[in-house]
N, C-alpha and C positions, 0 to 999 in steps of 0.2 A: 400432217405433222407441221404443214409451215404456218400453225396459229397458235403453236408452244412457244411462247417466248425463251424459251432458255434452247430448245432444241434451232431456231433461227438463229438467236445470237453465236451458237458455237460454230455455226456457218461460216463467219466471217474471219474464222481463223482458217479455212480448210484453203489450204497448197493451192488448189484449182481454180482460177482468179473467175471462172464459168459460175462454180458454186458460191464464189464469195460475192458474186454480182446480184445473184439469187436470192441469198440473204438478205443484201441490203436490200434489194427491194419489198421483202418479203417483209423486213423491219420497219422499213419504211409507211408501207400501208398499216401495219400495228400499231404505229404510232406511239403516244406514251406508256401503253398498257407493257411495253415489252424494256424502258428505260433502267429498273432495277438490273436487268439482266445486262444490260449495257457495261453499268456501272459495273459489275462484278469485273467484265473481262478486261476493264479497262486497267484495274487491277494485278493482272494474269501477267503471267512471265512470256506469253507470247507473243512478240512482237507485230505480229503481222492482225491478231486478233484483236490486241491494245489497239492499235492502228484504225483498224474500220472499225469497231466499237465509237471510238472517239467521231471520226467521221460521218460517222448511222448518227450518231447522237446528235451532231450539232446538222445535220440535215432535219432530223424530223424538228429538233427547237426553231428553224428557220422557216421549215412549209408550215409547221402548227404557229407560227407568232409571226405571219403575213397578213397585210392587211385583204381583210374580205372575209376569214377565216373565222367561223362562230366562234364567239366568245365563249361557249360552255369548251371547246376544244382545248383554246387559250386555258382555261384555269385547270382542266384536267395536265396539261401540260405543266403547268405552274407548281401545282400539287403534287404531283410527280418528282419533278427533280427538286423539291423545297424537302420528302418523306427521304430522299434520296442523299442530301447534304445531311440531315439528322442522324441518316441509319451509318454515313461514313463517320462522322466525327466523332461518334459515342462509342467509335473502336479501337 
């Protein structure tokens, strides 16, 4: 289950800061494949989920746009959160 992007992301709001650790790393390795689901929770009335969403987020933008890091990463990255600013503002 921890390569469903949407079942990792809900991770990050769970009470148990064990499991929300789990998540994030779990997100982390996912890298941008799992950013839509980010953005959703960032959304969420859950404060604690909003929270590491935002946090998962700007980790994986920081290890994908380090120097060293393939460039096909970088654009998949790029692309991702570019499909991602489209699909919030046209709502």
């Amino acid at each position: 289950m921890d390569d469903e992007p949407d079942y990792v992301a809900r991770g990050l709001g769970n009470l148990d800061i064990e499991i929300r650790d789990q998540a994030h790393d779990a997100a982390i390795k996912m890298g941008p494949e799992i950013i839509g689901s980010l953005v959703f929770l960032m959304g969420e009335n859950d404060p604690v989920a909003s929270s590491g969403a935002k946090q998962t987020l700007f980790d994986i933008a920081a290890q994908t746009s380090a120097p060293g890091i393939d460039i096909d990463k970088k654009t998949k990255l790029a692309e991702e959160l570019q499909k991602q600013v489209g699909a919030t503002s046209s709502e």
